[in-house]
Structure formats: structure tokens, C-alpha cells
N, C-alpha and C positions, 0 to 999 in steps of 0.2 A: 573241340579244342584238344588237342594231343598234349599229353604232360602228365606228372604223379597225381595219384589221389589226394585231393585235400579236407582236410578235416578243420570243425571251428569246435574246440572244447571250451565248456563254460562252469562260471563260478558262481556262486551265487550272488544276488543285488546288492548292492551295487554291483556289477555282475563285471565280468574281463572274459572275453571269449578269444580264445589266442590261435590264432592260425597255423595249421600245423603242415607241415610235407613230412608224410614218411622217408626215413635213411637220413633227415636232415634236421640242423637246432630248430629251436621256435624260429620264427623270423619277427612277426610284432603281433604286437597284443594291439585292441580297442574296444571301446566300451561297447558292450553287443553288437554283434556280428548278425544282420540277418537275413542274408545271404551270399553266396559266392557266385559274383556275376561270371568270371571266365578265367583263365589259366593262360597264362602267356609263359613261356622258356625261361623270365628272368622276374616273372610277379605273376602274385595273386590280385584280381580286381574283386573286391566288395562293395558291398552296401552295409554301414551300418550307423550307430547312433550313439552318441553321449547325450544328448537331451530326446527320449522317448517323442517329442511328437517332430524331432526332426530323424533327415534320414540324409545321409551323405554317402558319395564313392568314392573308395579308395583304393590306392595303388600301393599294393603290399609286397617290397621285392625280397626275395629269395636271400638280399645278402644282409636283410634286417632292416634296411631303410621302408620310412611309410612317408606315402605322399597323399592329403585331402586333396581330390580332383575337384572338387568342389565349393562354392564358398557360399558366404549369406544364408539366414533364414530359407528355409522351407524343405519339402519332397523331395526327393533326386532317384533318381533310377538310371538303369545303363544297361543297354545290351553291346558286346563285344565281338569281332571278329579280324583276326589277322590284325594287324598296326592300328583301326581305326576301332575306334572308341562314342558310341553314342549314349547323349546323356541329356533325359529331360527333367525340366524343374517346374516347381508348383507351389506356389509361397502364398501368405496370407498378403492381404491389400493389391495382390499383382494378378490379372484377369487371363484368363487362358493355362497355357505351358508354352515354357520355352525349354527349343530342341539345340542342344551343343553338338556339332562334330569337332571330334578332338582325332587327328590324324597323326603320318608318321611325324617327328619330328617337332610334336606337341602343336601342331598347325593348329587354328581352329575356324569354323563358320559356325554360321548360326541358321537354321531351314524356320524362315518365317510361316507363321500360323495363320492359318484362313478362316479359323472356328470363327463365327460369329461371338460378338464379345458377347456374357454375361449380361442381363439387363440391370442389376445391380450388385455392387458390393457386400459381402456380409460383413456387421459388424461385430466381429469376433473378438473377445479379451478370453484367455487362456489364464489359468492359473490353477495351482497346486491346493488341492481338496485336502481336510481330514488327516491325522497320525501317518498315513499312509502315502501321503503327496500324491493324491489320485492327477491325474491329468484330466482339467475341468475346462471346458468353453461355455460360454457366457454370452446369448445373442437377446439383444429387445429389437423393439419395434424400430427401426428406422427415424420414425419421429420424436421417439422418449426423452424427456427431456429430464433427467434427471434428478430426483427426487420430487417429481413431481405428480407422482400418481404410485400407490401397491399395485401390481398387478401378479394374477395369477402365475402359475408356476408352471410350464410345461417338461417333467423330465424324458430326454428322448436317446434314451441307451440301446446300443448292444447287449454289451455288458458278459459277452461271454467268448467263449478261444479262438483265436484263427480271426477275428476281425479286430481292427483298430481305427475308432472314431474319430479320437484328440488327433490332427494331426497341423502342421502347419499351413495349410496349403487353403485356400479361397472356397477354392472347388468343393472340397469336405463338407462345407455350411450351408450351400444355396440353398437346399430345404430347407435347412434351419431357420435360416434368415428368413425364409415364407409364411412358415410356423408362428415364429416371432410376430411377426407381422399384421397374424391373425389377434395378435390381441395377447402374448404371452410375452414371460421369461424364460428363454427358450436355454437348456442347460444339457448338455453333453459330457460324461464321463466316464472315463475307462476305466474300471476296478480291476481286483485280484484276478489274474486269470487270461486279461485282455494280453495281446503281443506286446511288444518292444519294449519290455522292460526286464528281462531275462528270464531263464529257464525255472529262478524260483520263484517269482513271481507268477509265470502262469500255473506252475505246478500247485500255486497255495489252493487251488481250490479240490482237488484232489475228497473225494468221498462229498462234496459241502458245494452244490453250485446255491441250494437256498439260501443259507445262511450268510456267506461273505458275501455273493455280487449282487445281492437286494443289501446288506449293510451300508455297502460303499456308496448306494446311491441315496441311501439317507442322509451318510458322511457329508458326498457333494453338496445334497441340498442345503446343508447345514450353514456347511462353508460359505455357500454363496449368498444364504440371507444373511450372513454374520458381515460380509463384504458388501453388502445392498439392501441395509435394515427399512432405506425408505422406497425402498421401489421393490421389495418382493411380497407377495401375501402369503406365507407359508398357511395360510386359513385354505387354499383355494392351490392344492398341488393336483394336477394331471401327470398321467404316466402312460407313455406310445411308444409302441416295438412290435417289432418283428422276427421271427424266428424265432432265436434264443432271447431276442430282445422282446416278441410277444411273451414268451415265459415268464419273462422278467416283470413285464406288466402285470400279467394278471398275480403274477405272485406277489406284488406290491400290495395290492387291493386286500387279496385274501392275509396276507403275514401282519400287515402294517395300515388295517384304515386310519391308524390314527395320523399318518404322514401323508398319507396318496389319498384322493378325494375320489376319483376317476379315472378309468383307465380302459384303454383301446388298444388289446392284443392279436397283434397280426399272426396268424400260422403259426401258434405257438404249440412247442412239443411240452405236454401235461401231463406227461405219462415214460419216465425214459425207459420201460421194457419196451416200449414201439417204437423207439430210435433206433439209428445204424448201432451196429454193434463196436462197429470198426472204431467210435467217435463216443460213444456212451462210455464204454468198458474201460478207456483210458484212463477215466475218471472216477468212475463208480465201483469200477472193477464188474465180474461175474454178476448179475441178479439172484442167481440161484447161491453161489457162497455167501451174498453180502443183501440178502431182503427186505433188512431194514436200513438201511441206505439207502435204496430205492423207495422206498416208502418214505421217507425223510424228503423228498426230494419233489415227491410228485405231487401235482394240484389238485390231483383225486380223493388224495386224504383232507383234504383243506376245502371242501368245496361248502362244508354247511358254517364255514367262517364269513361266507361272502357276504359285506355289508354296504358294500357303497357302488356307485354303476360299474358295469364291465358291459364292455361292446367286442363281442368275440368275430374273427374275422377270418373267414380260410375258402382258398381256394378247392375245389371239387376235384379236381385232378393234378393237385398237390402231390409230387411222387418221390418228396423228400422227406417233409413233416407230410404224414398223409393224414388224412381229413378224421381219420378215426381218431385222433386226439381232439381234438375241440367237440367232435360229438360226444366222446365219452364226459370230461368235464362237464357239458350242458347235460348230460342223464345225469352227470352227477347235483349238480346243482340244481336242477329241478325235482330232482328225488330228496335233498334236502329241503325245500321250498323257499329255495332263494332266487331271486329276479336276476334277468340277466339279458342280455339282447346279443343274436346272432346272425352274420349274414354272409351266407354261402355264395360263390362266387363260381358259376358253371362255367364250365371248360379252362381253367385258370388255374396255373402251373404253383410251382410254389413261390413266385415274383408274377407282376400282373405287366407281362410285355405290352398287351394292346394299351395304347395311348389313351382314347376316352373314357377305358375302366379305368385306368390308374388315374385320371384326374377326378373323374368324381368320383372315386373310391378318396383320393385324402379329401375332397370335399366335402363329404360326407362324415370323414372321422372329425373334421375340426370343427363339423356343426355341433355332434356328440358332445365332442368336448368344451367348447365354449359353451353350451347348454347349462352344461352341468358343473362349470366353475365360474360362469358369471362374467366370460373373456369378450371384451368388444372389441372388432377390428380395429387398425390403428388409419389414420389415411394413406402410410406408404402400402396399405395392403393391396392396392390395383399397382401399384408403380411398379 
């Protein structure tokens, strides 16, 4: 797209990220900006959000007018070229995405969707966690009938930069809702640090990924037995992730047995001097200026706290998190004489593409974990 450079400068959260063209005034402000889909001669097009798990486009022109191309609940995205405008949506209760063409002249069609529907709905409630209004989803079994049984807790976070779970859209949950299924309360939340909620927000975790994004998911849990005193068993909490979100697991287990009973950490980095530098150092800064920060941080120092199950999980040819992080924790843990179970995963990237690995690999994690919190399928669990 041919036109000035454009900038989004931001404020802190409640945050105002205001769209700037050099040689010219502001034109319009909106609540986080998070990103700039194209550049037209007489407007800027964005994506951005006033409520964190929604995401909208808009048409930001140059003479200060802003138009929501967008309307209702849920996801939006846009890619742009010349006069035409495409725009897909993805909302909670509604199966698929729907595709807009928005043409010259504000025309519009719709390009029907051939996906195979969903085999079920998730049932998602959303709501506002903890001092911090974390953005918290909320999935049971299908068949739950309210207040009519405690059931165990399954927390299932990120929990760390550059991903966002909470979001409006169907598509977000279907694992969840599987999870759920197996016999949990299955609970989703974005702490300090996660996207769309401005630049100071991600930046709080800045030197401290232990401390705040294992708090906020304590907060969650909190909030949601406090909303569900008859249907959660805070006695009977699990904790599953991946990535940063396996970190998060097993650093639940080792900070906090007294919240997390159980925990199944995918590919988790335990160590951040063997992470990217490019991605670490944003946060921790230098290792060599800042050593204890990094020691703050890592699962290495925490490993003879281990008291309750951990099922560590990594791919062999992981060449993001590489596998020398969950080896080193299991030396570490075993050199403390704490129990622990691992299972290596030959020829397997750092996501597990082949199909019959990835299904009974979560089969496998949810036997672990219903094991060890006492979780019984529900009947929508074949449906």
C-alpha cells in the first residue's frame, strides 16, 4: 500500500493508542490499537479493541472521522487491498467464521463457509477475575447441572506474551470444552503480561514472569470458586500448559502445592538462559548483568520443593524450547529425590503435527490427571 508511515502511540491502561501520520494532526484515538491492517489515501484501517477479548476494524480517515466497520460480539480481522476490504468474524455461540467482502462503494457479500461444522458448542461464561479484572472463561461438562456435584478444577493457561486465550470467539474453547468433558472445571485466564490490554499491562511483568503470571492464576481460581462455591472443589485443582504455559504448570506445582494438586507441563522452558535471547532479554534483561533475576525465575532453583505429581512432556526435536530444559529439571529433581514422570516424544517438533500423537498424547495427559484429582468423565464426553 503506497502512503505515509503510520504510527499507534500508547498510554497506559486503560490504555488510548492514537494513530498518528507524520506532517499531520492526530486523526482518532481508540482503545488499543493492535494493528494496522492497510493505508488507503484518505484512512488508516485497524484492528483494535475496547473490551480485551473482543477485536474490531476500523476505518480511521485522515480528516479525523472513525468509522466501526464492524459490529456484535466477537473476533474480526481484515486484510485490505485497493477499494476492497475483507473481513472475517468469529464469535462465541456462532460455529465456523464468517467472511465479509466490503467493496467500492460500501457494497457488501458474504463467501459462504464449507468447513465442516464443529461437532459441539462450548459452553463458555467469560468474566472479570481478581483486583486486576483478569479476563477469565469458565467451561463444565456439557451435562453439569448446576450445583449439583464439586468437581475438580482443571487450570488451562498460557499465561505469558505474544498469545491471548480469553477471547470471544467458539473456536478458542473446543478443547476446552473436551477437557471439560473429561470430568473438569475447565478455567482459562489471561494475566499480567498476556496481549490486548495495552503496552502496560504486558510490560508489568518486566524482571517477574514467577511471581505475577502464577499469582493471576491463583486470583482466577479464586474468583471462579467464589462465583461457583457449589460446583468447584478447590481440594482437587489441576494445572496443563504448554510452552510458557508448561512453565506455568510446573511452576504452579513447585511455588504453590498448596493451590495446584497436579500438573502436566508441555515443552516447558525451566531454565531462561536456554531461551531465545531475542524474547528472554526483553523481560529479564542481560543474564550476565541481572543473575539473580534469572535465578528468580527458573525451575532449577525450585526443583527439591516438588511435592505433588508433575508429568513432564517434550518433544526430542523441539527446536524452540529444546529438550535440554525438561532434562535439566528432571536431573534436577531427581538429584533432589523428588518423584516425577517424563515422557519423551521422538521426532516431535515443539507442537506435535502428526495426528495420532497428538490424540493420544492429550489422552494420555487427562488420564494423569483425572488419576490424580479424582476426575470422572461426564456422558457428553464421547459426544
Amino acid at each position: 500500500v503506497v502512503g505515509p508511515p503510520v504510527t499507534a502511540l500508547c498510554t497506559p491502561w486503560p490504555e488510548v493508542r492514537t494513530v498518528v501520520v507524520p506532517s499531520r494532526p492526530t486523526w482518532s484515538t481508540c482503545t488499543s490499537v493492535r494493528s494496522i491492517v492497510g493505508l488507503r489515501p484518505e484512512a488508516v484501517l485497524v484492528t483494535a479493541s475496547s473490551e480485551p477479548t473482543e477485536v474490531h476494524v476500523l476505518h480511521v480517515g485522515l480528516d479525523g472521522t472513525t468509522t466501526v466497520l464492524t459490529s456484535g460480539q466477537g473476533v474480526h480481522s481484515a486484510v485490505t487491498g485497493g477499494p476492497t476490504t475483507v473481513i472475517t468474524r468469529s464469535a462465541l455461540g456462532a460455529d465456523g467464521t464468517k467472511v465479509v467482502v466490503v467493496g467500492a462503494g460500501e457494497a457488501t457479500s458474504i463467501i459462504a463457509s464449507v468447513n465442516e461444522p464443529a461437532p459441539f458448542q462450548p459452553g463458555v461464561t467469560l468474566l472479570r477475575a481478581g483486583e486486576h479484572g483478569l479476563s477469565t472463561a469458565v467451561l463444565f461438562p456439557r451435562d453439569h447441572v448446576p450445583g449439583s456435584e464439586r468437581l475438580p478444577v482443571l487450570m488451562d493457561p498460557y499465561g505469558g506474551p505474544h498469545a491471548q486465550r480469553v477471547l470471544a470467539s467458539s473456536r478458542m474453547f473446543l478443547e476446552a470444552q473436551w477437557l471439560a468433558d473429561q470430568g473438569f472445571v475447565v478455567v482459562v485466564a489471561d494475566g499480567r503480561g498476556t496481549p490486548g490490554r495495552g503496552s502496560a499491562w504486558e510490560r508489568a511483568i518486566l524482571h517477574d514472569f514467577a511471581g505475577m503470571t502464577l499469582q493471576d492464576q491463583v486470583d482466577a481460581l479464586a474468583a471462579v470458586a467464589e462465583a461457583y462455591p457449589d460446583d468447584v472443589d478447590t481440594s482437587r485443582v489441576g494445572i496443563t500448559g504448554w510452552s510458557y504455559g508448561g512453565y506455568l504448570a510446573a511452576l504452579a506445582v513447585l511455588d504453590r502445592p498448596d493451590v495446584f494438586h497436579a500438573a502436566v507441563a508441555g515443552a516447558p522452558v525451566t531454565e531462561w538462559r536456554l531461551y531465545d535471547t531475542c524474547y528472554t532479554e526483553r523481560y529479564l534483561g542481560h543474564p550476565d548483568a541481572l543473575p539473580d533475576v534469572y535465578d528468580a525465575n527458573s525451575l532449577l532453583t525450585r526443583a527439591s520443593r516438588l511435592e505433588r505429581p508433575l508429568l513432564l512432556i517434550h518433544g526430542l526435536a523441539d527446536d524452540n524450547v529444546v529438550a535440554a530444559h525438561t532434562l535439566r529439571l528432571s536431573s534436577a529433581l531427581l538429584e533432589a529425590g523428588r518423584a516425577h514422570s517424563v515422557l519423551p516424544l521422538s521426532g516431535v517438533t515443539h507442537m506435535t503435527p502428526q495426528e495420532e500423537v497428538a490424540e493420544n498424547l492429550k489422552l494420555l495427559q487427562v488420564a494423569f490427571l483425572q488419576e490424580h484429582l479424582g476426575a470422572v468423565p461426564s456422558s457428553s464426553a464421547q459426544g
